[in-house]
C-alpha positions in Angstrom: -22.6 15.5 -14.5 -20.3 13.3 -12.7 -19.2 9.8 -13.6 -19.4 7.5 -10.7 -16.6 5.7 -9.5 -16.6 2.2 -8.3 -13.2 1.2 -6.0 -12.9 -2.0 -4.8 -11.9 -2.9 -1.2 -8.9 -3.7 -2.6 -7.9 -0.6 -4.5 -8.9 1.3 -1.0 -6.8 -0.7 0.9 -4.1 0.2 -1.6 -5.1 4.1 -1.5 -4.5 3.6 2.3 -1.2 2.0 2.5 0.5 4.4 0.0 -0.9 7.6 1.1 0.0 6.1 4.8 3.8 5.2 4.1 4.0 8.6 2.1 2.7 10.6 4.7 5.0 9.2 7.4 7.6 9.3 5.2 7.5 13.0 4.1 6.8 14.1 7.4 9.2 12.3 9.2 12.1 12.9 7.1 11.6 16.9 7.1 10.4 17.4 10.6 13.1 14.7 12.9 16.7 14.4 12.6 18.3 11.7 13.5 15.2 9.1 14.7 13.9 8.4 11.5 13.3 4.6 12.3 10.8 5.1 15.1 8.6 6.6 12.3 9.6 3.6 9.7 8.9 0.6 12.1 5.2 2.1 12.1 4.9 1.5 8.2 6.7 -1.4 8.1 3.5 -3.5 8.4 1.6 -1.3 5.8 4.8 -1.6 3.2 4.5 -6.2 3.9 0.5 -5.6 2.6 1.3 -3.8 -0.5 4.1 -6.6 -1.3 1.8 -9.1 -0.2 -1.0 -7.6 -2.6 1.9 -7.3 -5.6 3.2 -10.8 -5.4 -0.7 -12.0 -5.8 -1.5 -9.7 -8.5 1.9 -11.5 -9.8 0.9 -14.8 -9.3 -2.5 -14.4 -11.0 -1.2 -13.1 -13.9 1.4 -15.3 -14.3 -0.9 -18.4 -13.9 -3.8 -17.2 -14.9 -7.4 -17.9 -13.5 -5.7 -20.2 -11.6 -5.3 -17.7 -8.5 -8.4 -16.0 -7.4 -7.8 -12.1 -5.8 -10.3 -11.4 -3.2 
């Protein structure tokens, strides 16, 4: 029998962003020579959300309950 899992919007968003700047960056790297930062400047945006997400989970456990993650 399988266990449910429960993800939270945030842990999907997560999910996406990695398996996104992974993806691009595998691919890109073995398949183009040379124009690598065409495929970068897509993921760019993606790699700001995941430091965005980091510096919050940061700042609300440094401070506490003080911070409140959506």
């Amino acid at each position: 029998m399988a266990i449910p899992v429960v993800m939270k919007a945030r842990d999907i968003v997560i999910a996406y962003a990695l398996f996104n700047i992974l993806f691009v960056l595998c691919t890109g790297n073995l398949l183009e020579i040379g124009e690598n930062m065409r495929f970068r400047f897509m993921t760019i945006p993606l790699f700001l959300v995941l430091c965005t997400m980091l510096y919050g989970r940061w700042l609300y456990n440094f401070w506490g309950k003080f911070y409140k993650m959506l």
